[in-house]
CHARMM internal coordinates of N, CA and C (Angstrom, degrees):
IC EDIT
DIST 1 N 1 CA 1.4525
DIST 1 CA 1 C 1.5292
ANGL 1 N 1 CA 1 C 108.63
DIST 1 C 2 N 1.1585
ANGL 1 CA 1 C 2 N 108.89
DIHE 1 N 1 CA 1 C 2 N 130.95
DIST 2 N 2 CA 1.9178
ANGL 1 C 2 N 2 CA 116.83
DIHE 1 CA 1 C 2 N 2 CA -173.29
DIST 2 CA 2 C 2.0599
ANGL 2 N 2 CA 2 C 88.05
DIHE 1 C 2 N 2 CA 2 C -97.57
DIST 2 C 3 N 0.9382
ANGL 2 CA 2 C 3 N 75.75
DIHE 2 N 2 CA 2 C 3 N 158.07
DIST 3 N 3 CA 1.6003
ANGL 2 C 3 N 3 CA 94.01
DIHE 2 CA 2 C 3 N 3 CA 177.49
DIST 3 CA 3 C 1.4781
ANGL 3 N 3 CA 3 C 120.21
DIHE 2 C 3 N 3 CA 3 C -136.39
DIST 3 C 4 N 1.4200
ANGL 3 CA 3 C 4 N 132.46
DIHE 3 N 3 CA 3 C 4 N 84.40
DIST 4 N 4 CA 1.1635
ANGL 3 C 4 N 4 CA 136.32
DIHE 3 CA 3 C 4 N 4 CA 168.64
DIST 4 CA 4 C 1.0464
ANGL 4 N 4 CA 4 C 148.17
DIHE 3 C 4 N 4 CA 4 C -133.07
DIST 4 C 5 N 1.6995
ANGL 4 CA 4 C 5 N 127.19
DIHE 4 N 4 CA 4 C 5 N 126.09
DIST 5 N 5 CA 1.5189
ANGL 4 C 5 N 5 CA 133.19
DIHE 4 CA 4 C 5 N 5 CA -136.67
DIST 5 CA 5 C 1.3840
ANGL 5 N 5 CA 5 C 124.34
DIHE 4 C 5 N 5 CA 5 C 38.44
DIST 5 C 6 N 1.5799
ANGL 5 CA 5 C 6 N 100.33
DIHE 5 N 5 CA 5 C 6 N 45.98
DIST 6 N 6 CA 1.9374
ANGL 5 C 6 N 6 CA 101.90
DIHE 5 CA 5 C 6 N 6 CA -172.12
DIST 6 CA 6 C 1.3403
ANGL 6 N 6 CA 6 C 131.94
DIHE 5 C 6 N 6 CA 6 C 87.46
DIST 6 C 7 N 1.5801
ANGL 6 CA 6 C 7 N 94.02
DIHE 6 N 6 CA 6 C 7 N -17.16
DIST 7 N 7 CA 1.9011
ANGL 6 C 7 N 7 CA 103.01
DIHE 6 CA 6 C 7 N 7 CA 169.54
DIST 7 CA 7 C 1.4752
ANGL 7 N 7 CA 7 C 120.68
DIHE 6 C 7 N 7 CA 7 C -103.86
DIST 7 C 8 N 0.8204
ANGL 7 CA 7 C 8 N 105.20
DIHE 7 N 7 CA 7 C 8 N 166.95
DIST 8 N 8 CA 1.8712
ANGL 7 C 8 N 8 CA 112.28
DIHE 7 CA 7 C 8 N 8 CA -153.01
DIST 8 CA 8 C 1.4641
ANGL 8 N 8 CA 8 C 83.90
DIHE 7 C 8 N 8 CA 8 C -121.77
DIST 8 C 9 N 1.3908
ANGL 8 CA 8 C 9 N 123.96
DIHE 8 N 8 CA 8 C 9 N 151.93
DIST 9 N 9 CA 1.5244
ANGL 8 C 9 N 9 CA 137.12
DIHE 8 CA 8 C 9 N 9 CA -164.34
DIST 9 CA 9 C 2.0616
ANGL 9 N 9 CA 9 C 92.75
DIHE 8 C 9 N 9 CA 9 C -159.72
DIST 9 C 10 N 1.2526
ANGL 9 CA 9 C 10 N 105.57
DIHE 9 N 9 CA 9 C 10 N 124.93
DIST 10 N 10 CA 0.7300
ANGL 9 C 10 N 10 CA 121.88
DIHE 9 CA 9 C 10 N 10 CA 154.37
DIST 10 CA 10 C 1.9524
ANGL 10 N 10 CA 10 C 138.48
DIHE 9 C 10 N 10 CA 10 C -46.47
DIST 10 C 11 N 1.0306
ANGL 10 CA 10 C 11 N 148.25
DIHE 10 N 10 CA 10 C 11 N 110.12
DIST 11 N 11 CA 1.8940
ANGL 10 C 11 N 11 CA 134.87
DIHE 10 CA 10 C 11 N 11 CA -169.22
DIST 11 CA 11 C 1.2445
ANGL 11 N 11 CA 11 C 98.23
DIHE 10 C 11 N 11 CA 11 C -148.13
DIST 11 C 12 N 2.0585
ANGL 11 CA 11 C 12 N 76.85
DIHE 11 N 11 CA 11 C 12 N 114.75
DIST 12 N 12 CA 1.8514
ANGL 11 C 12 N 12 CA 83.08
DIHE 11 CA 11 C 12 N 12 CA 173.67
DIST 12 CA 12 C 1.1473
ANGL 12 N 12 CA 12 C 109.00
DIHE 11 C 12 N 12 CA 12 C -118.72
DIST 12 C 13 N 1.6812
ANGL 12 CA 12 C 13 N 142.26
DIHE 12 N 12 CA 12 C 13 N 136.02
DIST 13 N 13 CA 0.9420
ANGL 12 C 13 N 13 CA 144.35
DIHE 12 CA 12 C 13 N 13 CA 159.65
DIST 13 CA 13 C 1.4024
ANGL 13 N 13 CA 13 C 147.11
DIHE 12 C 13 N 13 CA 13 C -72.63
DIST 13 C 14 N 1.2924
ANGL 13 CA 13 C 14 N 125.03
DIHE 13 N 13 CA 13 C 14 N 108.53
DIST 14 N 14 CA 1.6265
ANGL 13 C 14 N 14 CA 110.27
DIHE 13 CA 13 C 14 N 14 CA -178.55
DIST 14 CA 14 C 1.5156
ANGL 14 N 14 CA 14 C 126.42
DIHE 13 C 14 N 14 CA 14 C -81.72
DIST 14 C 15 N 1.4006
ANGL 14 CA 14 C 15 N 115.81
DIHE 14 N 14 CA 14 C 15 N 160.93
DIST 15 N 15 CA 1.6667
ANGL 14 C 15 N 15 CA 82.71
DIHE 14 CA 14 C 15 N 15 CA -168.27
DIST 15 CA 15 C 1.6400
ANGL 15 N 15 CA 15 C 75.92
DIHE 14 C 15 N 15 CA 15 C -154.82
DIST 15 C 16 N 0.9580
ANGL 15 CA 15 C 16 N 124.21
DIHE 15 N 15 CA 15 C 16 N 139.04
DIST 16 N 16 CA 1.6158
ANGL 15 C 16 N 16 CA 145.38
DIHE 15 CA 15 C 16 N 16 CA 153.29
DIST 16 CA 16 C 1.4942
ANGL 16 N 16 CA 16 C 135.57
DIHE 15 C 16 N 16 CA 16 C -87.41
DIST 16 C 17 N 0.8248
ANGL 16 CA 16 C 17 N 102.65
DIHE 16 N 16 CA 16 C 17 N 98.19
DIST 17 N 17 CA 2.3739
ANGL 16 C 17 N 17 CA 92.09
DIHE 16 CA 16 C 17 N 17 CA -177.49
DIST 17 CA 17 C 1.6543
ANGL 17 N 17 CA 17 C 99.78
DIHE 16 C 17 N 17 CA 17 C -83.18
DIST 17 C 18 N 1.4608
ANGL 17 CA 17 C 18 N 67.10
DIHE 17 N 17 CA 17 C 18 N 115.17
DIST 18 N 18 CA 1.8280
ANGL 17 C 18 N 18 CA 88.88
DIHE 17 CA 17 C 18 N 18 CA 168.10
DIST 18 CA 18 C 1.4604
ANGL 18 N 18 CA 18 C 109.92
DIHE 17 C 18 N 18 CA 18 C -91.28
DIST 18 C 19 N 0.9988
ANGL 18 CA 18 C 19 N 140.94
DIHE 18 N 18 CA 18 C 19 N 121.75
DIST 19 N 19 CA 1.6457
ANGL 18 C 19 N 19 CA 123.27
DIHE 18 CA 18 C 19 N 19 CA 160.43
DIST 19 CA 19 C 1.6135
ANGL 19 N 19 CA 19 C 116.60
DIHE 18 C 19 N 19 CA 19 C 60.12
DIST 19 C 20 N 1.2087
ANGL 19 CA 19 C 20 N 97.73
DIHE 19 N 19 CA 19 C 20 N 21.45
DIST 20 N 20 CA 1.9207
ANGL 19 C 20 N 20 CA 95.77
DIHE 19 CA 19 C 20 N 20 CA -177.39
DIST 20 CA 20 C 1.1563
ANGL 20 N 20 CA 20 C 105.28
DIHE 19 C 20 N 20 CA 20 C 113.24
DIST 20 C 21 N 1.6401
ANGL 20 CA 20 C 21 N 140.56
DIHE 20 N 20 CA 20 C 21 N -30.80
DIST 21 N 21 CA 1.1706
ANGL 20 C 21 N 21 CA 136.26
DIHE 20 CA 20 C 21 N 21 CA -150.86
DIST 21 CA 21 C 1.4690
ANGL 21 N 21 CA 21 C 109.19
DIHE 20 C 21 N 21 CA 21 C -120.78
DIST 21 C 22 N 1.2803
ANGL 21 CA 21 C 22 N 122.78
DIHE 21 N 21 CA 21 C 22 N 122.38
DIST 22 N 22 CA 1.4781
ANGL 21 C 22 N 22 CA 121.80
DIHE 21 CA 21 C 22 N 22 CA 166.90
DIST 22 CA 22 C 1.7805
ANGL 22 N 22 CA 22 C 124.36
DIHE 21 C 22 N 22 CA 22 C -66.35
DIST 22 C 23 N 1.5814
ANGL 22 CA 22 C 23 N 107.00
DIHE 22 N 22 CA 22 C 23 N 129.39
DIST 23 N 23 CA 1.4261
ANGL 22 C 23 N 23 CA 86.08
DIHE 22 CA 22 C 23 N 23 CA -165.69
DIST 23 CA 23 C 1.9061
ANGL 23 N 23 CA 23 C 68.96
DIHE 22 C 23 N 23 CA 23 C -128.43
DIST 23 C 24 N 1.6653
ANGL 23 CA 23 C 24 N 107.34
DIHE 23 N 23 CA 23 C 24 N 163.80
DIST 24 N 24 CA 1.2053
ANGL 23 C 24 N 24 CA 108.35
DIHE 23 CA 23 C 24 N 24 CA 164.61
DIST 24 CA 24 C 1.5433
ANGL 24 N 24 CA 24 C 115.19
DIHE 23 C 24 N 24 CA 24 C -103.83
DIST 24 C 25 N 1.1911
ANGL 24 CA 24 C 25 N 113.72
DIHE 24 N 24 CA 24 C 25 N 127.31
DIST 25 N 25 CA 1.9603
ANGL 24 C 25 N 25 CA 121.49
DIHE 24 CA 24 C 25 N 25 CA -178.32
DIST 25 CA 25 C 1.4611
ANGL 25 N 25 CA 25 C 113.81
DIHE 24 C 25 N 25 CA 25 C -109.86
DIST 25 C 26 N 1.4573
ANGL 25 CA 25 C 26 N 119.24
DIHE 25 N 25 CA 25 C 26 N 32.12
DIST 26 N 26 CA 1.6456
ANGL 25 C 26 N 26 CA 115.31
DIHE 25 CA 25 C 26 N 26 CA 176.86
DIST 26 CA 26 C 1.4176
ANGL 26 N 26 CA 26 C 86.60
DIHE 25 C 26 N 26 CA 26 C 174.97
DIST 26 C 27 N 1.5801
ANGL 26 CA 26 C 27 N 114.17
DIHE 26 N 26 CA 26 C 27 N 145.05
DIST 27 N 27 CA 1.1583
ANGL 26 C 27 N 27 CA 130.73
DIHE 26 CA 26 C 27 N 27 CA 171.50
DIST 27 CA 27 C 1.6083
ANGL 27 N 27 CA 27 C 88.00
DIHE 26 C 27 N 27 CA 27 C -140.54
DIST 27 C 28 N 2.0402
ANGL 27 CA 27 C 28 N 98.58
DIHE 27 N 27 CA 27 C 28 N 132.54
DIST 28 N 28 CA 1.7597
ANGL 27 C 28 N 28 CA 102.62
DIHE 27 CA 27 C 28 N 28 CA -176.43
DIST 28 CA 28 C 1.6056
ANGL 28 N 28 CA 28 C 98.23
DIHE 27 C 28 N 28 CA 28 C -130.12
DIST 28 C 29 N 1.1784
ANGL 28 CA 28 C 29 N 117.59
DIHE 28 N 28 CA 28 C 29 N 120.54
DIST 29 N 29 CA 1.6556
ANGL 28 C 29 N 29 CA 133.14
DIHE 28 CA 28 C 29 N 29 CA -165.91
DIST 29 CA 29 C 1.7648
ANGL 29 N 29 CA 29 C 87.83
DIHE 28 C 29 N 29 CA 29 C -120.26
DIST 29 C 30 N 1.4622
ANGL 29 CA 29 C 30 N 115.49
DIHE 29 N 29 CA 29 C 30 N 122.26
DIST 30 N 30 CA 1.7221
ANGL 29 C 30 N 30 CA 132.85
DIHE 29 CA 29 C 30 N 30 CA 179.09
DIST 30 CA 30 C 1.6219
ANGL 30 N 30 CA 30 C 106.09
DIHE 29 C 30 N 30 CA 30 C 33.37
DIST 30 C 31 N 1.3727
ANGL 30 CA 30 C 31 N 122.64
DIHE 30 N 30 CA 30 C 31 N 49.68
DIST 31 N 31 CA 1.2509
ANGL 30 C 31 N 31 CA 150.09
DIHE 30 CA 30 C 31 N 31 CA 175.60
DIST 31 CA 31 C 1.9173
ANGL 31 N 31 CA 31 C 119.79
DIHE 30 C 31 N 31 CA 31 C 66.66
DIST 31 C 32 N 1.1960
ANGL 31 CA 31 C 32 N 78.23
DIHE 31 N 31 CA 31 C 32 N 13.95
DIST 32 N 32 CA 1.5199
ANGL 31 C 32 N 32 CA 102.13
DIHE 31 CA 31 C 32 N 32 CA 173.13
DIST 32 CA 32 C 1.6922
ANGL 32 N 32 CA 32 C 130.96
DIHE 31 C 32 N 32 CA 32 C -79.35
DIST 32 C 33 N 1.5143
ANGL 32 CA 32 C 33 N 121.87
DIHE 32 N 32 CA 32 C 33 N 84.23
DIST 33 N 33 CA 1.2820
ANGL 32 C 33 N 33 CA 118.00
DIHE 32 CA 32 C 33 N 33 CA -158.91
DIST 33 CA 33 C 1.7162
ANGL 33 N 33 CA 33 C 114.70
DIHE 32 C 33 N 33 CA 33 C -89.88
DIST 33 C 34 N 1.3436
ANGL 33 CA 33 C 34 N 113.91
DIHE 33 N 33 CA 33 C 34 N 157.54
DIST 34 N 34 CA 1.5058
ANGL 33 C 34 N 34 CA 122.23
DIHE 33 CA 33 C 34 N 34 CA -172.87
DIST 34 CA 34 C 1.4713
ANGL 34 N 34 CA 34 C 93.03
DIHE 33 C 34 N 34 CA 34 C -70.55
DIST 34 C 35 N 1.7000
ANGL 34 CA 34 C 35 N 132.47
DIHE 34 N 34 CA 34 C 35 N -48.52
DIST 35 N 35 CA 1.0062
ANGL 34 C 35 N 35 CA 94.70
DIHE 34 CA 34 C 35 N 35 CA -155.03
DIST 35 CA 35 C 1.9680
ANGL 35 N 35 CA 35 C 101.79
DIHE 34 C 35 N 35 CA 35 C -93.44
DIST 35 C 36 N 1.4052
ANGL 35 CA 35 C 36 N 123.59
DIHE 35 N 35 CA 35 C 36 N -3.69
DIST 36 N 36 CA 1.1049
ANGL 35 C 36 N 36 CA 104.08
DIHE 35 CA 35 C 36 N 36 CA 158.51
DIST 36 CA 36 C 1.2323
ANGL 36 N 36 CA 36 C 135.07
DIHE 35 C 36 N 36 CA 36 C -68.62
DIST 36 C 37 N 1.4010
ANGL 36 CA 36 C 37 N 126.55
DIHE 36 N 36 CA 36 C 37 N -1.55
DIST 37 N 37 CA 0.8561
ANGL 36 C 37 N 37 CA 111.82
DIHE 36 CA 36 C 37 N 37 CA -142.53
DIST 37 CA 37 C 2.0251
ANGL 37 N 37 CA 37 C 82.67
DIHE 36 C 37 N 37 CA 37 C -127.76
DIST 37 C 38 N 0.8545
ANGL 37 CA 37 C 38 N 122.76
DIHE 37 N 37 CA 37 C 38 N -30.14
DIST 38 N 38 CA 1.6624
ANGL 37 C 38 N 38 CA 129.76
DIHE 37 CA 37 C 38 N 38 CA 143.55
DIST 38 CA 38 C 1.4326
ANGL 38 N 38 CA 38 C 117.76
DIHE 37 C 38 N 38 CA 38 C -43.85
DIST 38 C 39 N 1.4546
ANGL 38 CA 38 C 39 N 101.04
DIHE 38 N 38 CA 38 C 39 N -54.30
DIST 39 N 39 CA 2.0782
ANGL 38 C 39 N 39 CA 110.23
DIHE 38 CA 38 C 39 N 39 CA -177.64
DIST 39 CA 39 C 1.7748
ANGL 39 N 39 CA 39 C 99.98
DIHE 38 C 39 N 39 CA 39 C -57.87
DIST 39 C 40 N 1.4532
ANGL 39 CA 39 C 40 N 118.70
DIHE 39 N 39 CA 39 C 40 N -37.04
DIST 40 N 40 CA 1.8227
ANGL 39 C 40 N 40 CA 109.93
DIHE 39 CA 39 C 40 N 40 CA -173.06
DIST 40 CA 40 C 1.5482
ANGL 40 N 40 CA 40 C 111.59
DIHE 39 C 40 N 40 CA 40 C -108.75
DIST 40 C 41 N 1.8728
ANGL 40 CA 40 C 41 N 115.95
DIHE 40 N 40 CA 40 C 41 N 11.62
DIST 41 N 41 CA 1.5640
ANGL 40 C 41 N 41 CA 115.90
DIHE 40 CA 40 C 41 N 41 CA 157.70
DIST 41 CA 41 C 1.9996
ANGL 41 N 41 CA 41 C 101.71
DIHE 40 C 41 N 41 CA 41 C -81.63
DIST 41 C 42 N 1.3899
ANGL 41 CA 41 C 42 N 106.88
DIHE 41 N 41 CA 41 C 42 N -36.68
DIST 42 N 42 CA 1.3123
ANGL 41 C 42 N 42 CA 114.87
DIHE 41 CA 41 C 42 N 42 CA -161.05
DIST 42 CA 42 C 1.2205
ANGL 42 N 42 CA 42 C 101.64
DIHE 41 C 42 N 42 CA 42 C -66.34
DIST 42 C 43 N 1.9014
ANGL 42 CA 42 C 43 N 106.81
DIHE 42 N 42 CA 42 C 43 N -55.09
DIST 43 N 43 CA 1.7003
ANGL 42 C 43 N 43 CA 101.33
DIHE 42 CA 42 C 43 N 43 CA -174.45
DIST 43 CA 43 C 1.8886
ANGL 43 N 43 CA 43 C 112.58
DIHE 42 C 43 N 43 CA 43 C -44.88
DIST 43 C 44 N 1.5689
ANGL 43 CA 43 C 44 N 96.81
DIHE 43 N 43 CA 43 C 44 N -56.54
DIST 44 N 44 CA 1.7562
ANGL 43 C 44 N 44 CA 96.89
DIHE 43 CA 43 C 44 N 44 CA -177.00
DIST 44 CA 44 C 1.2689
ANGL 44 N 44 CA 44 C 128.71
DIHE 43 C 44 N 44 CA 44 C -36.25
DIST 44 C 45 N 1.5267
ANGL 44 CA 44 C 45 N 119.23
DIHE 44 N 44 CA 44 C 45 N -21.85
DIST 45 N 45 CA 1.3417
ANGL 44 C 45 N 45 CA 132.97
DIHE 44 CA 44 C 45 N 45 CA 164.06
DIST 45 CA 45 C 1.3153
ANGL 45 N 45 CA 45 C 129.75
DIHE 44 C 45 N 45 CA 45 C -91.59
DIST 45 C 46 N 1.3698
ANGL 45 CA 45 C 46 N 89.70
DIHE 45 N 45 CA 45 C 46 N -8.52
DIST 46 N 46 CA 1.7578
ANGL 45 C 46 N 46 CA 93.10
DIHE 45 CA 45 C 46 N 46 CA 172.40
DIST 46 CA 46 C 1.5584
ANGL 46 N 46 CA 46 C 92.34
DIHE 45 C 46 N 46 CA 46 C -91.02
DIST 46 C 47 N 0.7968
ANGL 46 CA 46 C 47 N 122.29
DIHE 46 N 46 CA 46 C 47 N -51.35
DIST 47 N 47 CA 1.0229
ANGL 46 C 47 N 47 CA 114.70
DIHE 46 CA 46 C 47 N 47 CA 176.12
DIST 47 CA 47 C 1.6797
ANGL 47 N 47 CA 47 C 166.43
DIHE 46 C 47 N 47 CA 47 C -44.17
DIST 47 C 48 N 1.5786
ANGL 47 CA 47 C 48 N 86.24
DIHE 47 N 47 CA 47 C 48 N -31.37
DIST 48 N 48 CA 1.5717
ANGL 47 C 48 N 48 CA 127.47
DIHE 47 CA 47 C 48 N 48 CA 159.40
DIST 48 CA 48 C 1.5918
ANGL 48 N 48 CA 48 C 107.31
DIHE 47 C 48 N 48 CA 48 C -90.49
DIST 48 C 49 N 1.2648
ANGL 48 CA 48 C 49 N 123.98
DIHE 48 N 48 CA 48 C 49 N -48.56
DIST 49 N 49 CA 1.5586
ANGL 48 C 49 N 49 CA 125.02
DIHE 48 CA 48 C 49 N 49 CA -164.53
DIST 49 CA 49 C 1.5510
ANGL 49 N 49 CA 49 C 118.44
DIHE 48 C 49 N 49 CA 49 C -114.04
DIST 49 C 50 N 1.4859
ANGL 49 CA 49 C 50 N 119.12
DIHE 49 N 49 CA 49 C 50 N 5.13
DIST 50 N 50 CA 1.3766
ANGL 49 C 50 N 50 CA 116.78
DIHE 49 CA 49 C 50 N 50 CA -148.64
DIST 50 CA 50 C 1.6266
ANGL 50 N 50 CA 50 C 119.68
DIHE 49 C 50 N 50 CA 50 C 70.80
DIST 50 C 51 N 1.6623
ANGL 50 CA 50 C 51 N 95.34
DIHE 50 N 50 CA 50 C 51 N 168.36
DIST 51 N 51 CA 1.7406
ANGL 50 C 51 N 51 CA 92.07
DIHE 50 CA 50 C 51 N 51 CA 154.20
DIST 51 CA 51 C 1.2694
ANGL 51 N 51 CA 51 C 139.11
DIHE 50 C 51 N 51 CA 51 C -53.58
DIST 51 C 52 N 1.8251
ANGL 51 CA 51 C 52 N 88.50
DIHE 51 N 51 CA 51 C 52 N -39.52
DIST 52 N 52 CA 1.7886
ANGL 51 C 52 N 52 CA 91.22
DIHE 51 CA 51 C 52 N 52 CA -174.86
DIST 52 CA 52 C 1.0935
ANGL 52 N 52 CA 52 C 99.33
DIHE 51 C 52 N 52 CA 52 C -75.85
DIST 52 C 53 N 1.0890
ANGL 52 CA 52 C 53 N 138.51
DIHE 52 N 52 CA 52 C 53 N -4.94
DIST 53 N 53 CA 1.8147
ANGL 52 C 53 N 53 CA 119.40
DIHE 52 CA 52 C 53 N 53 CA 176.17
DIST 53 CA 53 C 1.5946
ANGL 53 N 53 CA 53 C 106.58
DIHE 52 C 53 N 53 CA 53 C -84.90
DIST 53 C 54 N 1.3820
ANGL 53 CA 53 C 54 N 114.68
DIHE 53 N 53 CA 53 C 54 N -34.71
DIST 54 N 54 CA 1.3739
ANGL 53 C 54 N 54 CA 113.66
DIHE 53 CA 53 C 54 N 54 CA 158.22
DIST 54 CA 54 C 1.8127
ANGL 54 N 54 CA 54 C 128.87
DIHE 53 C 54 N 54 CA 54 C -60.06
DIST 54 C 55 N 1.6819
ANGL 54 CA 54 C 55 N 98.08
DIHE 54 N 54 CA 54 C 55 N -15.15
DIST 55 N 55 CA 1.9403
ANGL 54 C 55 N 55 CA 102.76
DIHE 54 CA 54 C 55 N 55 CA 168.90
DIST 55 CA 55 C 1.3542
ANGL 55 N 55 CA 55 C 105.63
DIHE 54 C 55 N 55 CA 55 C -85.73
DIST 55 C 56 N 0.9728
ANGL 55 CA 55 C 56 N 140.80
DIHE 55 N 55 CA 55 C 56 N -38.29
DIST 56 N 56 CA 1.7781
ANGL 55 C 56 N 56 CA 153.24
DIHE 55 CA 55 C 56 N 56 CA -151.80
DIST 56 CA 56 C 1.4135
ANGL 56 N 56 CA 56 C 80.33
DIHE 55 C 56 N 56 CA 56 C -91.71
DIST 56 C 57 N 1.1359
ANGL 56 CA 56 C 57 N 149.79
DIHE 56 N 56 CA 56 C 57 N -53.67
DIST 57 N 57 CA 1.7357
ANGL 56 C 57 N 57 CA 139.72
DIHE 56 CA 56 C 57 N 57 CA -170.48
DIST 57 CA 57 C 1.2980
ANGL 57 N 57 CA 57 C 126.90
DIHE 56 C 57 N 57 CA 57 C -66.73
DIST 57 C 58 N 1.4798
ANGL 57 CA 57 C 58 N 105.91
DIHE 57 N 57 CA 57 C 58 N -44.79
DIST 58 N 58 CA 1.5152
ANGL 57 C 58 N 58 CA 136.13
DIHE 57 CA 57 C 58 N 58 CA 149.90
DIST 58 CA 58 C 1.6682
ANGL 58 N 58 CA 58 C 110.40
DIHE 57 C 58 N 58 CA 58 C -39.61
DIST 58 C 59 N 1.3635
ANGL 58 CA 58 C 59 N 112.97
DIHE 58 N 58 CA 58 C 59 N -79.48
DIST 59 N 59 CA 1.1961
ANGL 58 C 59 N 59 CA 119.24
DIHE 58 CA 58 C 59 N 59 CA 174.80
DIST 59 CA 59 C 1.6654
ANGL 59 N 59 CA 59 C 127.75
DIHE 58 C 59 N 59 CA 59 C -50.37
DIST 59 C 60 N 1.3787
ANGL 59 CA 59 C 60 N 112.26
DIHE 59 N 59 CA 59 C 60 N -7.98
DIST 60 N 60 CA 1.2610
ANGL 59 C 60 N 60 CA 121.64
DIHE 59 CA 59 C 60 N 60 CA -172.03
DIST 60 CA 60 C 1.3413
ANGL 60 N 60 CA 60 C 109.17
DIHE 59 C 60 N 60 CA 60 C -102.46
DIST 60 C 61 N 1.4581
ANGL 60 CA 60 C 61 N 120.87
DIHE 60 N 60 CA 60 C 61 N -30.14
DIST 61 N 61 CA 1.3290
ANGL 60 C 61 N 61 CA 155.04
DIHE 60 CA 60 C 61 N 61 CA -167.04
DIST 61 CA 61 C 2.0130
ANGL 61 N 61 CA 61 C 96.05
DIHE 60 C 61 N 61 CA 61 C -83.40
DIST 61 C 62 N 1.0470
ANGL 61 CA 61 C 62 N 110.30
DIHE 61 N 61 CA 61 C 62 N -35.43
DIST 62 N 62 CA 1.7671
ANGL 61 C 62 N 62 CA 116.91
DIHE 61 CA 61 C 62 N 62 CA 165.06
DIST 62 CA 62 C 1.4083
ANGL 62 N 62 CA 62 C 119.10
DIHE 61 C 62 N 62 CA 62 C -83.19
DIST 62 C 63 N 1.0600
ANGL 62 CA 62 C 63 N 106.30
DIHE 62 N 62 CA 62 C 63 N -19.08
DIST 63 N 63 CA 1.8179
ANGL 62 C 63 N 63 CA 98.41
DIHE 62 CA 62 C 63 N 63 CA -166.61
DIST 63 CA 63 C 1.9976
ANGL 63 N 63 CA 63 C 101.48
DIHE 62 C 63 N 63 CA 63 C -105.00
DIST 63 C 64 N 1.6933
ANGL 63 CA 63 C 64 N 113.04
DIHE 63 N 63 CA 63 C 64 N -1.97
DIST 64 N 64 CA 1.2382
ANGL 63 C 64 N 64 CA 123.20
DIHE 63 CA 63 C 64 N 64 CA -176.36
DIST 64 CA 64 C 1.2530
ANGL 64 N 64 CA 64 C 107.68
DIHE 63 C 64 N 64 CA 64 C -93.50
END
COOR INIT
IC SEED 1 N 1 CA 1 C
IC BUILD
């Protein structure tokens, strides 16, 4: 449970065992998940620019 300015927020974690080891692959804040919510910024750019406009953003996003 997150706690901020007096409101209580729900955090659920996903977690996968790879090979013995728990790793977490989704974090969901008021049913809102990281990786959905990455999977429909990415499509919009594939979409408007191609992929490669989605690599050049990516790649720009590392070197900042």
């Amino acid at each position: 449970m997150i706690n901020y300015k007096g409101d209580s927020f729900p955090i659920v974690y996903k977690f996968l065992d790879e090979s013995g080891a728990w790793k977490v692959y989704d974090v969901v804040i008021e049913n809102i998940g990281l990786v959905a919510n990455y999977r429909n910024e990415f499509a919009g750019i594939i979409r408007k620019e191609q992929f490669t406009g989605l690599m050049v953003k990516l790649k720009k996003r590392l070197e900042s």
